[in-house]
N, CA, C and O atoms as CSV, one atom per row, in Angstrom:
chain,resi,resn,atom,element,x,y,z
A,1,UNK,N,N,13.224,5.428,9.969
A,1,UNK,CA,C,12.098,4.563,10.198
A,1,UNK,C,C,11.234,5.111,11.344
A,1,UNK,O,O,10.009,4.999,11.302
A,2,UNK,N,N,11.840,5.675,12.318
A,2,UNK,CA,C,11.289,5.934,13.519
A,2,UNK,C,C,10.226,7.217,13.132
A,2,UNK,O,O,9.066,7.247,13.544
A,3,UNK,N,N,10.768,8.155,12.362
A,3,UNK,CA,C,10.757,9.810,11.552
A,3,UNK,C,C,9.480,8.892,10.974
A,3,UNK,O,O,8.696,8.933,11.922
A,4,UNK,N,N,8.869,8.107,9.951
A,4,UNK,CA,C,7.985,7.429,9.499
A,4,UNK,C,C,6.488,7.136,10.757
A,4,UNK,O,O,5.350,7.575,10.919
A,5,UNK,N,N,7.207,6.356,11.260
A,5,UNK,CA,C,6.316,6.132,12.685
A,5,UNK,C,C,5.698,6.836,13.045
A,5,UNK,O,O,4.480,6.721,12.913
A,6,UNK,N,N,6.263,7.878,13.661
A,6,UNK,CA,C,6.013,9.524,14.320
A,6,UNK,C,C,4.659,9.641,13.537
A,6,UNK,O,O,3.499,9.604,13.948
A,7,UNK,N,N,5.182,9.795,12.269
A,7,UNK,CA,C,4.213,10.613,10.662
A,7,UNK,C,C,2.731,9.826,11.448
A,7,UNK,O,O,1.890,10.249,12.242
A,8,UNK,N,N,2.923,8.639,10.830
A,8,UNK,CA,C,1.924,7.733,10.843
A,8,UNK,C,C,1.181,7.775,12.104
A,8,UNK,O,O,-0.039,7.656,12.210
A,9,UNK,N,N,1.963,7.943,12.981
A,9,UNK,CA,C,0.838,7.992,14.554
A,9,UNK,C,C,0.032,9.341,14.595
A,9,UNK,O,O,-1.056,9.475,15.155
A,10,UNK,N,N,0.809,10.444,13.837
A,10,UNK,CA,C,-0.005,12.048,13.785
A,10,UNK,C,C,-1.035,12.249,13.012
A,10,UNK,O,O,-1.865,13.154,13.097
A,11,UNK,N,N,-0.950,11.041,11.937
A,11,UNK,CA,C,-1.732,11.030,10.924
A,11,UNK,C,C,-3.244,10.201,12.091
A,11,UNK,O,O,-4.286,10.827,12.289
A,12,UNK,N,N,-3.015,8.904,12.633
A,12,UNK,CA,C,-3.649,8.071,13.410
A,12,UNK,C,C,-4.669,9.447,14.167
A,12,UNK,O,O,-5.872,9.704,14.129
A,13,UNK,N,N,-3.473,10.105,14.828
A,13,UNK,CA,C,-4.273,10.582,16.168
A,13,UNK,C,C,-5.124,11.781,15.221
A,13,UNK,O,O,-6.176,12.091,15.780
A,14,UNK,N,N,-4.843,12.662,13.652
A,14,UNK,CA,C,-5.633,13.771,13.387
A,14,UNK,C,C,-6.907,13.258,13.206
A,14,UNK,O,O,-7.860,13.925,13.609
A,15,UNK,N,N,-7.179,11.653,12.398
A,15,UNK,CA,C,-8.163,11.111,11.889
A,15,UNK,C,C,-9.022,10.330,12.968
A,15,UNK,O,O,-10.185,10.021,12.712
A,16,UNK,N,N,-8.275,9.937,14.491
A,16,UNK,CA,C,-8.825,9.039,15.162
A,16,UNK,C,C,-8.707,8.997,16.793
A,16,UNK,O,O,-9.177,8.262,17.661
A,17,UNK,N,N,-7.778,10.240,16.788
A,17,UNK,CA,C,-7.619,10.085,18.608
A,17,UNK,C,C,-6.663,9.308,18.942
A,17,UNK,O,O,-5.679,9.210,18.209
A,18,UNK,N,N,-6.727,8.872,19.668
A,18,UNK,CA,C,-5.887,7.924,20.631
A,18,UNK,C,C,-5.855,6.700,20.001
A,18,UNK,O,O,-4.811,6.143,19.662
A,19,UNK,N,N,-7.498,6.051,19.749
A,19,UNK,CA,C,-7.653,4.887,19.123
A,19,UNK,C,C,-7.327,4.744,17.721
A,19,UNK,O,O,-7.379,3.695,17.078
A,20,UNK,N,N,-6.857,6.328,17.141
A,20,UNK,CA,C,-6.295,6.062,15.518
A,20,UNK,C,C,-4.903,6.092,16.013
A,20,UNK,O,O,-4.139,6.699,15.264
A,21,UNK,N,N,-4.643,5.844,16.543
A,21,UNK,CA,C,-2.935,6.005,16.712
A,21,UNK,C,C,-2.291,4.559,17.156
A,21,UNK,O,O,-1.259,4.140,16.631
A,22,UNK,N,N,-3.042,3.799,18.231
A,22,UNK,CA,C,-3.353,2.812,18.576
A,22,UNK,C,C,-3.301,1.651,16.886
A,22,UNK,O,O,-2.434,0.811,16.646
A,23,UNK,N,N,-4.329,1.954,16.122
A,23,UNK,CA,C,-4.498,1.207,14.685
A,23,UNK,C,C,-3.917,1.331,14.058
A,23,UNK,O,O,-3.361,0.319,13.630
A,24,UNK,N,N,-3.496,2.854,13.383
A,24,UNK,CA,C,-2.355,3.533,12.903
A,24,UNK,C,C,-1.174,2.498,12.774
A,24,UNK,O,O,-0.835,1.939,11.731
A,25,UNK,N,N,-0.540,2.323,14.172
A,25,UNK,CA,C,0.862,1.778,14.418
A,25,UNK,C,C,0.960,0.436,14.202
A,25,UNK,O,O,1.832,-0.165,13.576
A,26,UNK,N,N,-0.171,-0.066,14.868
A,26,UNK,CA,C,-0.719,-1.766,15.206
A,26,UNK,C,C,-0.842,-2.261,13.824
A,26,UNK,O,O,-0.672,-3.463,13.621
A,27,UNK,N,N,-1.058,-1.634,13.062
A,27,UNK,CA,C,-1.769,-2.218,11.849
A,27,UNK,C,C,-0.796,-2.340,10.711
A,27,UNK,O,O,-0.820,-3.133,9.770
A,28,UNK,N,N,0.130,-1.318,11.014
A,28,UNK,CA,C,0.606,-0.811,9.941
A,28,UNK,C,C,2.314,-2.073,10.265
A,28,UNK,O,O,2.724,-2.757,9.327
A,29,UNK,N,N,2.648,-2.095,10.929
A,29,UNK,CA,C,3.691,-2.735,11.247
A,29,UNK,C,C,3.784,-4.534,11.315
A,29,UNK,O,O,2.972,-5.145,12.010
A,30,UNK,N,N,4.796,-5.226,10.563
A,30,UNK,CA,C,4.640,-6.207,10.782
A,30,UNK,C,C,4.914,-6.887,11.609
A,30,UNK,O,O,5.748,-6.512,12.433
A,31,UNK,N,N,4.423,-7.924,11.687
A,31,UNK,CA,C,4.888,-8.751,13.274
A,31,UNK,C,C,6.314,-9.169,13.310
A,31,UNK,O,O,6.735,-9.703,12.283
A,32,UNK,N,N,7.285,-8.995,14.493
A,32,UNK,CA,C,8.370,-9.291,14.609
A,32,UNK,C,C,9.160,-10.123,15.126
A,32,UNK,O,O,9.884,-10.205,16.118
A,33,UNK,N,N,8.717,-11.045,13.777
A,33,UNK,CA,C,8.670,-12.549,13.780
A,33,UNK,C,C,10.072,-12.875,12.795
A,33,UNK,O,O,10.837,-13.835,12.886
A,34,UNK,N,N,10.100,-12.058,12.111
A,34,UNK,CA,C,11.113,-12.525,11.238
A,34,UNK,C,C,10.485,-13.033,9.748
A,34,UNK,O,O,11.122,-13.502,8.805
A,35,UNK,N,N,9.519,-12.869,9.811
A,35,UNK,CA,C,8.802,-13.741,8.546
A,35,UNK,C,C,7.874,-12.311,7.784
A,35,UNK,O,O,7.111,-11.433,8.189
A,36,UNK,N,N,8.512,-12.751,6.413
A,36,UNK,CA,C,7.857,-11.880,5.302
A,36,UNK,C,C,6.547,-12.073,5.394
A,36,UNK,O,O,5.929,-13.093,5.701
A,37,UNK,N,N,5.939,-10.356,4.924
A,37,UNK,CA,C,4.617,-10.933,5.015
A,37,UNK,C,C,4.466,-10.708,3.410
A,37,UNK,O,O,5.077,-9.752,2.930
A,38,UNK,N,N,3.474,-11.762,2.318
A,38,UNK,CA,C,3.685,-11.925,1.606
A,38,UNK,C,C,2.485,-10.704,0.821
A,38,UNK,O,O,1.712,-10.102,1.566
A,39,UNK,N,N,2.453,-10.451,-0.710
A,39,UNK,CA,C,1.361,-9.687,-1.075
A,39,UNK,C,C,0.387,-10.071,-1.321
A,39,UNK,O,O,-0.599,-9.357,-1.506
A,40,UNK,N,N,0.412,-11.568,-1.405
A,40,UNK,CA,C,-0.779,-12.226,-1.636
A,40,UNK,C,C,-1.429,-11.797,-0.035
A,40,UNK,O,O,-2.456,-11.161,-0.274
A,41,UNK,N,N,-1.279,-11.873,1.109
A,41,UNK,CA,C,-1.630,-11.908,2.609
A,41,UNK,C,C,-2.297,-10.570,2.784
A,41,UNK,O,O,-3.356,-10.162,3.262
A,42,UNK,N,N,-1.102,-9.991,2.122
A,42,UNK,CA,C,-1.707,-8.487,2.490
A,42,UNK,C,C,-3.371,-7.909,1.644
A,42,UNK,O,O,-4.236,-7.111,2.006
A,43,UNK,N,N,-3.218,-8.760,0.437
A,43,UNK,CA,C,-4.555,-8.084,-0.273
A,43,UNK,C,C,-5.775,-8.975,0.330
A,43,UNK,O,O,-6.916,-8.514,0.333
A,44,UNK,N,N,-5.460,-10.398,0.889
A,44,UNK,CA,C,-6.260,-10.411,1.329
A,44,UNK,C,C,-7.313,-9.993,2.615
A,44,UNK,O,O,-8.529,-10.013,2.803
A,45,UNK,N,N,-5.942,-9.555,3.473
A,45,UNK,CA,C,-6.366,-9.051,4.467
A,45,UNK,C,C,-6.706,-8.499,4.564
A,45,UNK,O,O,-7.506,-8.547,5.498
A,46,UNK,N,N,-6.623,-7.264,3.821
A,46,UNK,CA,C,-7.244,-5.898,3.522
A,46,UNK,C,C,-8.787,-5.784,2.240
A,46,UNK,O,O,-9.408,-4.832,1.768
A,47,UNK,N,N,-8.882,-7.222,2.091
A,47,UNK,CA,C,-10.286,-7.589,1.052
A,47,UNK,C,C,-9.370,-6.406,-0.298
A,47,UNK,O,O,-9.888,-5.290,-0.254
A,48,UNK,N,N,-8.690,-6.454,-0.927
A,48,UNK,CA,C,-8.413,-5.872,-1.879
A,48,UNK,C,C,-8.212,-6.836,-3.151
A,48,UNK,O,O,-7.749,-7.967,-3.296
A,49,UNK,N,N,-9.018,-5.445,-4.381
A,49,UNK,CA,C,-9.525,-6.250,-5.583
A,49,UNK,C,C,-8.489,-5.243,-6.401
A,49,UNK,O,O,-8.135,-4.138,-5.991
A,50,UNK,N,N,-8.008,-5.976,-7.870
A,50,UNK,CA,C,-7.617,-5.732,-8.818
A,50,UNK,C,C,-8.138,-4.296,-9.322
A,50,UNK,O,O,-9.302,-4.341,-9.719
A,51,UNK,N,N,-7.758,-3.510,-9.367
A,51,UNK,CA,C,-8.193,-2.446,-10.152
A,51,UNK,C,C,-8.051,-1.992,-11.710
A,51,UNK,O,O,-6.881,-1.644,-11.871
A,52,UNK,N,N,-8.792,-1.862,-12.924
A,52,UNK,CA,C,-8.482,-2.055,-13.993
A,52,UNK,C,C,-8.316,-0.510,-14.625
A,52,UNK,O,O,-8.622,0.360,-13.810
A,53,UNK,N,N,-7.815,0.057,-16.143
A,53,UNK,CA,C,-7.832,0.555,-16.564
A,53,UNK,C,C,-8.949,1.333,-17.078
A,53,UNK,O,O,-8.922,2.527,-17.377
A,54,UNK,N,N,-9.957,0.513,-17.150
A,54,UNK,CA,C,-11.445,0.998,-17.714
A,54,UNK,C,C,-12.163,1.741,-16.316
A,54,UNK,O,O,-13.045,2.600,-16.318
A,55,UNK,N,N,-11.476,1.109,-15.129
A,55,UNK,CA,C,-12.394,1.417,-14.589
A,55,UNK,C,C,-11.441,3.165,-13.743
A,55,UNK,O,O,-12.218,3.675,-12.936
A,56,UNK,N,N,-10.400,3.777,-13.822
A,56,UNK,CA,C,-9.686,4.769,-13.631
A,56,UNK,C,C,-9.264,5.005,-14.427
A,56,UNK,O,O,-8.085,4.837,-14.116
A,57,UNK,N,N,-9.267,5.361,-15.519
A,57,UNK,CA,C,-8.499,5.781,-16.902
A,57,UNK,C,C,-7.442,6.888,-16.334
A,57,UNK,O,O,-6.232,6.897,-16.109
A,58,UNK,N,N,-8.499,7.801,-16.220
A,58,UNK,CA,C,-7.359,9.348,-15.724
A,58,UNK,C,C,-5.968,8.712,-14.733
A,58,UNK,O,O,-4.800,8.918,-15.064
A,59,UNK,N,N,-6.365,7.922,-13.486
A,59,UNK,CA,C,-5.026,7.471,-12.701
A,59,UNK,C,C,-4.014,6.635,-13.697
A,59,UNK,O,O,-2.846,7.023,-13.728
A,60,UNK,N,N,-4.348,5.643,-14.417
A,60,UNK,CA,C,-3.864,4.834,-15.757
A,60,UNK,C,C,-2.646,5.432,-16.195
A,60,UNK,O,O,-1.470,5.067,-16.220
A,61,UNK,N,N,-3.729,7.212,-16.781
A,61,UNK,CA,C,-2.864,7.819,-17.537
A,61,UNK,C,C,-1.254,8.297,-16.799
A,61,UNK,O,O,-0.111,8.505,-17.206
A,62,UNK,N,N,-2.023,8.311,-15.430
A,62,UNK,CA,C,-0.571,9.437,-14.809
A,62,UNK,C,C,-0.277,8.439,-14.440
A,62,UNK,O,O,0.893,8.807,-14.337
A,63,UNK,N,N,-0.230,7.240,-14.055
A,63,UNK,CA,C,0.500,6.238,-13.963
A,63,UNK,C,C,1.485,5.695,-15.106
A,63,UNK,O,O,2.560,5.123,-14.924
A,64,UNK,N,N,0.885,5.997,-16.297
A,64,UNK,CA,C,1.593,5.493,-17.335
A,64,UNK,C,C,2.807,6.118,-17.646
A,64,UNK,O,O,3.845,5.559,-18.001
A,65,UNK,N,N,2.480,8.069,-17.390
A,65,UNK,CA,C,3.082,8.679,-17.533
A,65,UNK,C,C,4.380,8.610,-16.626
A,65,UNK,O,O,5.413,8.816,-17.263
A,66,UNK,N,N,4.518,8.404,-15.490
A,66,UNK,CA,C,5.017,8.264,-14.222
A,66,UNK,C,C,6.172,6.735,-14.737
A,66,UNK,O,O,7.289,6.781,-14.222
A,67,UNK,N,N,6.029,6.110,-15.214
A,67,UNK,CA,C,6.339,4.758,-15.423
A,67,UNK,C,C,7.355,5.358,-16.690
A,67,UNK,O,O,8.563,5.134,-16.617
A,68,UNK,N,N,7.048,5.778,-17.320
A,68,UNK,CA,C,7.627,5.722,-18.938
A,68,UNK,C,C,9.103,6.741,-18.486
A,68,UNK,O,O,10.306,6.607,-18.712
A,69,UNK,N,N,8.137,7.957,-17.620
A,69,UNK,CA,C,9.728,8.597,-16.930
A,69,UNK,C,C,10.509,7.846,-16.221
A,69,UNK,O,O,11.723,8.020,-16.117
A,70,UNK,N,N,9.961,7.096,-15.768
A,70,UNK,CA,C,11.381,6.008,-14.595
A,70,UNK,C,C,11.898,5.224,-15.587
A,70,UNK,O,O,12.386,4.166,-15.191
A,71,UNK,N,N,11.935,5.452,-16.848
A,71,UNK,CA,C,12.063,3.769,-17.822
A,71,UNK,C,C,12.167,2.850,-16.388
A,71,UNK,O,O,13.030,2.658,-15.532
A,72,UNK,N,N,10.628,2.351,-16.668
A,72,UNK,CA,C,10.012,1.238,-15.840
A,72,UNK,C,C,9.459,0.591,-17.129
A,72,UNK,O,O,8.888,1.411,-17.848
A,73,UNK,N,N,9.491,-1.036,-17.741
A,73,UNK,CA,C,8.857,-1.995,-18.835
A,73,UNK,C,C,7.673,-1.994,-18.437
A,73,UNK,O,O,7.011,-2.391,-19.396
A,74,UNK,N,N,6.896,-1.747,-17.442
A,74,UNK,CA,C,5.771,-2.272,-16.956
A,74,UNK,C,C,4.814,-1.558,-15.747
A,74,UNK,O,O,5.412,-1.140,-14.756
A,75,UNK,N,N,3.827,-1.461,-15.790
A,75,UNK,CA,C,2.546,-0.924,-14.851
A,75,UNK,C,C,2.683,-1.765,-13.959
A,75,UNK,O,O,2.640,-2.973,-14.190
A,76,UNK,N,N,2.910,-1.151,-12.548
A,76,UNK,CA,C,2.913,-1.621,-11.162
A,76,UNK,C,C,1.180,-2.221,-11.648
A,76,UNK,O,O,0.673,-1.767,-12.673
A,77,UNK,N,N,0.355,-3.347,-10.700
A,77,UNK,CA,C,-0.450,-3.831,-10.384
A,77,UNK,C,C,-0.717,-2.518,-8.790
A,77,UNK,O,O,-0.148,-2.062,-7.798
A,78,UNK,N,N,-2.322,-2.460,-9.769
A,78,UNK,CA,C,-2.878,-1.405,-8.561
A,78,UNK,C,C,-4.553,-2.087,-8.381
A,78,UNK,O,O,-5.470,-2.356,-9.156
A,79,UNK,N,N,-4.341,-2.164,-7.018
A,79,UNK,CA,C,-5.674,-2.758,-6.161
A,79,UNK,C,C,-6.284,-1.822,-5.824
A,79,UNK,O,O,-5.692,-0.747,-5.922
A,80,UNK,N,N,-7.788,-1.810,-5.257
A,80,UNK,CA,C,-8.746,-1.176,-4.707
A,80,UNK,C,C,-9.109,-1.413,-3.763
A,80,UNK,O,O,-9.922,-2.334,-3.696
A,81,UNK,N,N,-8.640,-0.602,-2.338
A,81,UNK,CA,C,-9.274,-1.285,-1.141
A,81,UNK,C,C,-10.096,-1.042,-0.480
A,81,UNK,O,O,-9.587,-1.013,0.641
A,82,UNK,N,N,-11.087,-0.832,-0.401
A,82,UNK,CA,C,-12.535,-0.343,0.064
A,82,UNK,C,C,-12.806,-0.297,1.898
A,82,UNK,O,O,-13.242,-1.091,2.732
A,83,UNK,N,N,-12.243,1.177,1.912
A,83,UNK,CA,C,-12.054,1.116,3.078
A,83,UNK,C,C,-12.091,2.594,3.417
A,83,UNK,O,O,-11.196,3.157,4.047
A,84,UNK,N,N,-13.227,3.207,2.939
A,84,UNK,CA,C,-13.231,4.999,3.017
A,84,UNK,C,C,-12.721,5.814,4.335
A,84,UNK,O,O,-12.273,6.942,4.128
A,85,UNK,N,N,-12.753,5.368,5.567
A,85,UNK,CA,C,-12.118,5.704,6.732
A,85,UNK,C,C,-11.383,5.071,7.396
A,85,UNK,O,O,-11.466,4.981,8.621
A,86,UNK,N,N,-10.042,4.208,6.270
A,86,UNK,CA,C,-9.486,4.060,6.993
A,86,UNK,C,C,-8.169,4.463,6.003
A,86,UNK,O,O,-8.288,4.670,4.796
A,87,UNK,N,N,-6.822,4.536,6.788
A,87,UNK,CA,C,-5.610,5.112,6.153
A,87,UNK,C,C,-4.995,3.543,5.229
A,87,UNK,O,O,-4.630,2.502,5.776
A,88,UNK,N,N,-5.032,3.765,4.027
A,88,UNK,CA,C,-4.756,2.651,3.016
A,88,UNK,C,C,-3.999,2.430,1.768
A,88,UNK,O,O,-4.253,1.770,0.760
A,89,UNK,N,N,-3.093,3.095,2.084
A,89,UNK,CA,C,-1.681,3.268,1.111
A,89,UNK,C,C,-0.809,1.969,1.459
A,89,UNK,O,O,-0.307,1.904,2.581
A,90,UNK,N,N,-0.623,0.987,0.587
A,90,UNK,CA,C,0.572,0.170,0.789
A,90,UNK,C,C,1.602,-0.022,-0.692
A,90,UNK,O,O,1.178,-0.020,-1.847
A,91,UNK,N,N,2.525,-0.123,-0.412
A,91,UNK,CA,C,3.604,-0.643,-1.247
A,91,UNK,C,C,3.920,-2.040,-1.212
A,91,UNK,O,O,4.469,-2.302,-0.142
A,92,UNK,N,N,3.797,-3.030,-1.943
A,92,UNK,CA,C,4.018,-4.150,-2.163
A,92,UNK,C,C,4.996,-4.671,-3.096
A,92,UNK,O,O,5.166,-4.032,-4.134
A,93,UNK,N,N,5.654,-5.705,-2.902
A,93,UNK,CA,C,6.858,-6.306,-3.673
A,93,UNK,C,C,7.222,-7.684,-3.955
A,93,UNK,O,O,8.178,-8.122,-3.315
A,94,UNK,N,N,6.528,-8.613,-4.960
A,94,UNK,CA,C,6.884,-9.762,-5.174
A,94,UNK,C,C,8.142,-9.950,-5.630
A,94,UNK,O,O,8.644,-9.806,-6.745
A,95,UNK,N,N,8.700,-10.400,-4.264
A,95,UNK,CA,C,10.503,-11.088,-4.486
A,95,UNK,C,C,10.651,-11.908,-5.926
A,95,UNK,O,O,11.543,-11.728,-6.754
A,96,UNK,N,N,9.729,-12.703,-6.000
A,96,UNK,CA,C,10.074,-13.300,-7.127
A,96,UNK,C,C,10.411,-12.830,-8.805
A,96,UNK,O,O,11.253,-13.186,-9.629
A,97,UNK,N,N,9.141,-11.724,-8.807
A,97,UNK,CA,C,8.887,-11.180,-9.710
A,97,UNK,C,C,10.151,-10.055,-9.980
A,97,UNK,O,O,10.535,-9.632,-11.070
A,98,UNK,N,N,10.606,-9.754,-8.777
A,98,UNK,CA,C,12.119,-9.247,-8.814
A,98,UNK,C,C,13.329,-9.739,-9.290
A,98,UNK,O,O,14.148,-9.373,-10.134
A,99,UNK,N,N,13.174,-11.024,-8.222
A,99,UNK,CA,C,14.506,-11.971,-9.318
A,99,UNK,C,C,14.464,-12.292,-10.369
A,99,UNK,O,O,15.461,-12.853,-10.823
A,100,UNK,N,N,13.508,-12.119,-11.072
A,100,UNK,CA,C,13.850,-12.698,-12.615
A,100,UNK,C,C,13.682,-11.232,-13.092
A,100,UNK,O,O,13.174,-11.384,-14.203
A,101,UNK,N,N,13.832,-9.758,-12.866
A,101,UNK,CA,C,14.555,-8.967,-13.528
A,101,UNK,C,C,15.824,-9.524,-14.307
A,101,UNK,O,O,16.535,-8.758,-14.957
């Protein structure tokens, strides 16, 4: 986790200095509170919209492709977050949608 951190602050400081490293870390980490943060929270926080098939076909495809090798039943849900300078990769996981595997 720590090996992660590191990444993420080098990444902060190539794109931003001091003050990307600062956001980098701050941003990226949840509060340590004990409390899930949920995916509904996160897309909103980040203003993130649904992204469709029509509108990325080519990603679709290697997504599809990517999926069918994991025998995965189903296309992860992929958002669009409009945010050209800033670092915006997340992984998200509805617990629920898990338990009823």
């Amino acid at each position: 986790m720590a090996g992660m951190v590191l990444l993420l602050a080098l990444c902060g400081w190539i794109t931003g200095g001091e003050e990307g490293v600062r956001r980098a870390v701050s941003e990226s980490t949840p509060p340590d509170d004990g409390i899930a943060i949920s995916p509904e929270m996160m897309r909103r926080r980040f203003g993130a919209r649904p992204l469709h098939p029509h509108e990325m076909p080519a990603l679709f495809e290697i997504l599809q492709d990517i999926c069918r090798r994991a025998n995965l039943f189903r296309l992860p849900d992929l958002y669009l977050i409009a945010a050209p300078y800033s670092m915006n990769a997340y992984a998200l996981a509805d617990r629920k949608a898990q338990q009823s595997r």
